[in-house]
DRENVO-335308 format. One record per residue (C-alpha): residue number from 1; residue in one letter; x, y, z. Coordinates in nm, 4 decimals, padded with zeros to 6 digits. Layout:
  guza  tipa         X         Y         Z
   NUM     A         X         Y         Z
...
***
This chain:
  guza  tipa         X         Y         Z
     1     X   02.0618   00.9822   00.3640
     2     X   02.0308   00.6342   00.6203
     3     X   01.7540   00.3858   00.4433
     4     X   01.6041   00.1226   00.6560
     5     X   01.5578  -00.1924   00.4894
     6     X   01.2088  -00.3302   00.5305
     7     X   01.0909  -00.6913   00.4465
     8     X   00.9092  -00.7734   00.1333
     9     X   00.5548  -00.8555   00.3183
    10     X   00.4958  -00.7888   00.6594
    11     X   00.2257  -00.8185   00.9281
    12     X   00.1305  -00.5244   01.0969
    13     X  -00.2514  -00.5252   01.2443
    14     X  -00.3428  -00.2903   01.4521
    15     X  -00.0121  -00.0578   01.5016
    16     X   00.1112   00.2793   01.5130
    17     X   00.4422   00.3963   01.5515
    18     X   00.7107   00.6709   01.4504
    19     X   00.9809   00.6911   01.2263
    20     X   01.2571   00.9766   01.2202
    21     X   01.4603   00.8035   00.9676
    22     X   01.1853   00.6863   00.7002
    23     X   01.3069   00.6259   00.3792
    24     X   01.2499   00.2923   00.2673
    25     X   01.5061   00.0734   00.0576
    26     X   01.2440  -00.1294  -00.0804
    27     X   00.8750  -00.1103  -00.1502
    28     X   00.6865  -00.3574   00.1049
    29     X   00.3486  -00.4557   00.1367
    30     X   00.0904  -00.5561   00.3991
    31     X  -00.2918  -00.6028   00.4465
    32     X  -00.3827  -00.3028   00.6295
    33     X  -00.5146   00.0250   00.5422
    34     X  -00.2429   00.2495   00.6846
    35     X  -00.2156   00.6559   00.7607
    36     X   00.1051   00.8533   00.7233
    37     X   00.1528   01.1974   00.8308
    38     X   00.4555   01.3735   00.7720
    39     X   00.5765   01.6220   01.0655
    40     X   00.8692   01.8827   01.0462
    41     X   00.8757   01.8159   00.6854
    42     X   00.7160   01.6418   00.3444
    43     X   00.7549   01.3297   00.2544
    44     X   00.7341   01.1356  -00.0948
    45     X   00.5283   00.7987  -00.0898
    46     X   00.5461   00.5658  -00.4057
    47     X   00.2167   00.4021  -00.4098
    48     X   00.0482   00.1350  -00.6791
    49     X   00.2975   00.2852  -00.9371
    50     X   00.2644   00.6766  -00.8696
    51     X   00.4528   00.9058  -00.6499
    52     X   00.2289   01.0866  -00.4172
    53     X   00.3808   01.4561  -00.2552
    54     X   00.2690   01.4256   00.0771
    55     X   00.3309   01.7908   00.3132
    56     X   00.3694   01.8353   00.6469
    57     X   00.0697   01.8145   00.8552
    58     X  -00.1368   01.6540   00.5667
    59     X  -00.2451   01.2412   00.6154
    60     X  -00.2188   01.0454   00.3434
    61     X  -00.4297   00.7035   00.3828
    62     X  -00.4033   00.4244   00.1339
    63     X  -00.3966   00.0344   00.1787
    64     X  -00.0855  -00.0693   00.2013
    65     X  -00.1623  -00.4338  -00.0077
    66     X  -00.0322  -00.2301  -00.2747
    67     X   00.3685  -00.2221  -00.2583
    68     X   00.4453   00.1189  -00.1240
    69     X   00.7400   00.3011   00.0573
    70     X   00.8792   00.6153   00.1806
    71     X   01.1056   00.7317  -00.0842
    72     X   01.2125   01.0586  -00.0170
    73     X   01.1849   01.2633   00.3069
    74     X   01.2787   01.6543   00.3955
    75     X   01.5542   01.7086   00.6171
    76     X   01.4360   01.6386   00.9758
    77     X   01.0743   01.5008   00.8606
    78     X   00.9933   01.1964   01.0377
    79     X   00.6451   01.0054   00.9463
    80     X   00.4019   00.9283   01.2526
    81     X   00.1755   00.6234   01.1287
    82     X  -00.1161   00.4218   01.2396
    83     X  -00.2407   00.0486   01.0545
    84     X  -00.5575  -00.0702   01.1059
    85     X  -00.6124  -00.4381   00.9477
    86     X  -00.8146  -00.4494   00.5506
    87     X  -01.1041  -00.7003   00.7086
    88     X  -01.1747  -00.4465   01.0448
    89     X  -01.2041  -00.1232   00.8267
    90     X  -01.4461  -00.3130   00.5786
    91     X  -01.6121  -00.3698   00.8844
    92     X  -01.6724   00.0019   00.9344
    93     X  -01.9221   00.0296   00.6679
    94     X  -01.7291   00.3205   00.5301
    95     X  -01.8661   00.5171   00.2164
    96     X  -01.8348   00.2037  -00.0718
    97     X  -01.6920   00.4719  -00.3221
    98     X  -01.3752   00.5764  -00.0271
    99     X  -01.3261   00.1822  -00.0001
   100     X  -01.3372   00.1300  -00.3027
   101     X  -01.0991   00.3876  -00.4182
   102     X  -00.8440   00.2643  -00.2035
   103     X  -00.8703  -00.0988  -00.2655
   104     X  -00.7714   00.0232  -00.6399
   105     X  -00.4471   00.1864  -00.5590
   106     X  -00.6031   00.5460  -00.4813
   107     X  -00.4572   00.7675  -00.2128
   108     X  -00.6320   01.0443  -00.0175
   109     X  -00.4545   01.3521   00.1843
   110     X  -00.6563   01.5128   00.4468
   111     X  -00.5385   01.8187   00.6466
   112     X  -00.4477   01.6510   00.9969
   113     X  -00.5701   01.8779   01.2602
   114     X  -00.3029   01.9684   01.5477
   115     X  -00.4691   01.7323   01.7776
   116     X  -00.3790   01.3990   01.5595
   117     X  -00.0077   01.4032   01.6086
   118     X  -00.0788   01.3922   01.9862
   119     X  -00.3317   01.1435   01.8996
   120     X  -00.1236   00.8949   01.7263
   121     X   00.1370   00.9336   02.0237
   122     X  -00.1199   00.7956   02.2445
   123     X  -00.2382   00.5416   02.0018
   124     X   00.1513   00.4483   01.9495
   125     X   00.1355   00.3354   02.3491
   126     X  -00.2015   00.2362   02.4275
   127     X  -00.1682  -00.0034   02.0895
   128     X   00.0549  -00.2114   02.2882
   129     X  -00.1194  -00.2071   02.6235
   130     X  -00.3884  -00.4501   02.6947
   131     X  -00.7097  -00.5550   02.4741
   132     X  -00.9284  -00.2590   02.6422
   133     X  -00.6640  -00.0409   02.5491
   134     X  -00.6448  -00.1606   02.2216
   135     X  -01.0185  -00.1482   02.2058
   136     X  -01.0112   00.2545   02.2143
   137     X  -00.7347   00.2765   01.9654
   138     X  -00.9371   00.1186   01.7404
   139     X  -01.2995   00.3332   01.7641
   140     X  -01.0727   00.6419   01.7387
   141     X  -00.9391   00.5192   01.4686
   142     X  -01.2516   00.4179   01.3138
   143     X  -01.3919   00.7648   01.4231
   144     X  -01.1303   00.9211   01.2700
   145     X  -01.1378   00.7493   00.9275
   146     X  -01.5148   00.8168   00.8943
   147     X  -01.4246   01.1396   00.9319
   148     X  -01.1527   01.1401   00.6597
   149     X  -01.3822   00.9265   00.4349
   150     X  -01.5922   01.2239   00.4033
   151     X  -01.3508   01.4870   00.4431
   152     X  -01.0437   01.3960   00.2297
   153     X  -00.9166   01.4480  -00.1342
   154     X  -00.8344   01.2467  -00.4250
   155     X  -00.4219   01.2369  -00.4387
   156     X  -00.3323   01.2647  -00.8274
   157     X   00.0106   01.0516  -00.8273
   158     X   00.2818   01.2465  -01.0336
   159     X   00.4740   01.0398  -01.3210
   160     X   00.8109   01.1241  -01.4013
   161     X   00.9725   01.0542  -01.6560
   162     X   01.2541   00.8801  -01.5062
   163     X   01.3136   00.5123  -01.6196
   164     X   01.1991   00.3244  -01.3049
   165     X   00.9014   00.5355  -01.2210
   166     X   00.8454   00.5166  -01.5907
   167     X   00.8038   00.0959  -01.6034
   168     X   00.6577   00.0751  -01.2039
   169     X   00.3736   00.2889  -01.3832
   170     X   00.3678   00.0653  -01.6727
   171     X   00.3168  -00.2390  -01.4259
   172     X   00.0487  -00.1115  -01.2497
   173     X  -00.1333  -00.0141  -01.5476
   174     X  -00.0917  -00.3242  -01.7293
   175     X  -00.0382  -00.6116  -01.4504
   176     X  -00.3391  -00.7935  -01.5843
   177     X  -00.1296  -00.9309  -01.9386
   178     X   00.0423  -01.1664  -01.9950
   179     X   00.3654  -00.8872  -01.9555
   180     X   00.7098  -00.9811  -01.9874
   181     X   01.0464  -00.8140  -01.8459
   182     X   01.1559  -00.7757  -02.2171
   183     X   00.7324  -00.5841  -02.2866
   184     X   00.8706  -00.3521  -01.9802
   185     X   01.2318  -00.2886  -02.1122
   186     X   01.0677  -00.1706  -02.4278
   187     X   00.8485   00.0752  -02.2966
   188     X   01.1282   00.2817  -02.1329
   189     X   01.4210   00.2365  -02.4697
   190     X   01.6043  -00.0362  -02.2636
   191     X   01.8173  -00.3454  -02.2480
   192     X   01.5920  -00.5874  -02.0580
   193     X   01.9131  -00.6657  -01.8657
   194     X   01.9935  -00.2605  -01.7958
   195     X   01.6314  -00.2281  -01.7153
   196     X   01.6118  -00.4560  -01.4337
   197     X   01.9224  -00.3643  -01.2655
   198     X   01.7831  -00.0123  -01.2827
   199     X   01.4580  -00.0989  -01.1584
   200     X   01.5678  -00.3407  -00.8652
   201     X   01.8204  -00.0127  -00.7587
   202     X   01.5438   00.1976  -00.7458
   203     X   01.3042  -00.0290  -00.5929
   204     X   01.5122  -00.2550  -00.3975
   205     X   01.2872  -00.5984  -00.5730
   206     X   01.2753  -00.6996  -00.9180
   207     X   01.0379  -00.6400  -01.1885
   208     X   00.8743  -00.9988  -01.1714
   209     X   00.8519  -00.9685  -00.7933
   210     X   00.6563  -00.6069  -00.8484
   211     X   00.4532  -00.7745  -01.1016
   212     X   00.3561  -01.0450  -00.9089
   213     X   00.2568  -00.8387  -00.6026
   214     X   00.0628  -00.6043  -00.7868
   215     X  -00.1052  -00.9597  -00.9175
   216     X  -00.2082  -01.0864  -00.5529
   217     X  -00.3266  -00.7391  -00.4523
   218     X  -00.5671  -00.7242  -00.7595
   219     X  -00.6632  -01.0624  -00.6288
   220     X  -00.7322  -00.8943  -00.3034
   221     X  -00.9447  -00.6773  -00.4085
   222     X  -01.1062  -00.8960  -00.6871
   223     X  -01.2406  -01.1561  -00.3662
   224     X  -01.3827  -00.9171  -00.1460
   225     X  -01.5529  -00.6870  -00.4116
   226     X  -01.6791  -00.9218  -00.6541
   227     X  -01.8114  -01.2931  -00.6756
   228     X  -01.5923  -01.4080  -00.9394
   229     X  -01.4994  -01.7475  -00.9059
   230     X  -01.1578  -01.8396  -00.8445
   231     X  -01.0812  -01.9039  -01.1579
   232     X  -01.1845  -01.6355  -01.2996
   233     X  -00.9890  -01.4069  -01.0654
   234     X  -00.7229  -01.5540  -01.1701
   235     X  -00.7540  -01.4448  -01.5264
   236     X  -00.8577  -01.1282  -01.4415
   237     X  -00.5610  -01.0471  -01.1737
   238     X  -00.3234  -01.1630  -01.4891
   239     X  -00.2124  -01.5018  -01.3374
   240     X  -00.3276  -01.7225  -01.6299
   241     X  -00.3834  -02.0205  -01.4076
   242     X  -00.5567  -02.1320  -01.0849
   243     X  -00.2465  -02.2904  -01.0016
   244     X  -00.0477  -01.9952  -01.0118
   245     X  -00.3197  -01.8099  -00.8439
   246     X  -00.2916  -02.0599  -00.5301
   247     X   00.0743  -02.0859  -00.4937
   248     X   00.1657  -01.6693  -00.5042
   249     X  -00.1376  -01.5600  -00.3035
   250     X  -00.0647  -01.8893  -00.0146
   251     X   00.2943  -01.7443   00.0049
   252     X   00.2406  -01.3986   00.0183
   253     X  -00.1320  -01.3976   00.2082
   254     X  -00.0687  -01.7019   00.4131
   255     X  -00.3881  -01.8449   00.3373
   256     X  -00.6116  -01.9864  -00.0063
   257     X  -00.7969  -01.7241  -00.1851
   258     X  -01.1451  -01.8909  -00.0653
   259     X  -01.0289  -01.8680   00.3192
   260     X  -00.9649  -01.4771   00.2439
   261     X  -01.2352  -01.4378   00.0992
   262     X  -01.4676  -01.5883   00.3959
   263     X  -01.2301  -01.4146   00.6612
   264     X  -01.2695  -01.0557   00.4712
   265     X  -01.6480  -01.0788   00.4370
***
């Protein structure tokens, strides 16, 4: 089956697109809240650490600051997708608990009506016209989420017991210690060196890379929900140290964790 290989962190914004070859090499992620529906076909997205069965014709929505890919696709599937950026959908006073749930790695299917495929299509084009354009995109989209804030279900991610879905589960559950590649090789009955090569061939990065952007997305979500202080989000998101804190989140965010927190609120 062809992969694509997609960058580590990306920008999207306001997008939408479609993909008949899917399947991702590598888990990526980006500070949007994205929708993927599967047509012709299901489709298998690994998100925050579980594996989420997504079938044809049903949206799954989740924010993509979590790493997340494509990982395994019917024949003749291809995805149609639409990413709206974090700080405009927190702008769409959505219910707190459907925010909320996503900004913690939760992922919610809907049944997409027939009319959303078509939708998306338009979206796909008008996305790249000009601003008024762009402007409709975006209060269909925000139409349509309100609807699906209401409307969807819970996804309950399935854990397998194979070794690399076995330690990115471990990661996301325990992100926040002080955790070490040898801690994760341990968990699964493995050489820390035979563990990473089997995680980085299933995921594409390495374990310290997963760890560290499951770090900055806890981060995230620590600065626009909460009033911590900086400091103390940096505990809590399992960094150990302000310093820390600054340099991963400037290099993956592009910005200081004070500046996202003004810009998302």
């Amino acid at each position: 089956m062809a992969r694509a290989r997609t960058p580590l962190h990306e920008v999207f914004g306001l997008a939408c697109g479609l993909s008949s070859v899917p399947v991702m090499e590598r888990a990526h992620r980006h500070d949007d809240v994205e929708l993927l529906l599967p047509l012709g076909g299901s489709a298998v997205v690994e998100h925050a650490g579980g594996r989420h069965d997504v079938p044809a014709d049903v949206c799954a929505v989740l924010w993509a600051g979590l790493p997340h890919r494509v990982s395994e696709n019917d024949e003749g599937t291809s995805v149609a997708w639409l990413t709206v950026p974090l700080a405009e959908v927190l702008g769409w006073q959505l219910p707190a608990s459907f925010t909320a749930d996503l900004l913690r790695g939760g992922a919610v299917l809907m049944d997409a009506p027939p009319r959303l495929a078509l939708a998306m299509a338009d979206w796909q084009r008008e996305s790249r016209a000009g601003s008024a354009s762009a402007r409709a995109v975006r209060l269909e989209a925000q139409a349509w989420l309100t609807r699906a804030a209401s409307a969807s279900r819970a996804s309950t991610p399935d854990r397998p017991d194979d070794a690399a879905t076995a330690m990115l589960a471990l990661i996301s559950q325990r992100f926040r210690e002080p955790l070490r590649v040898a801690d994760v090789a341990a968990a699964v009955h493995l050489h820390p060196s035979t563990a990473s090569a089997v995680f980085r061939e299933a995921t594409g990065v390495t374990i310290g890379e997963y760890l560290a952007q499951c770090r900055v997305a806890e981060a995230q979500r620590l600065l626009i929900q909460t009033d911590a202080t900086t400091a103390e989000v940096a505990q809590r998101a399992g960094f150990g140290s302000t310093s820390r804190l600054y340099e991963r989140f400037a290099r993956d965010c592009g910005t200081s964790p004070a500046a996202y927190r003004r810009t998302m609120r």
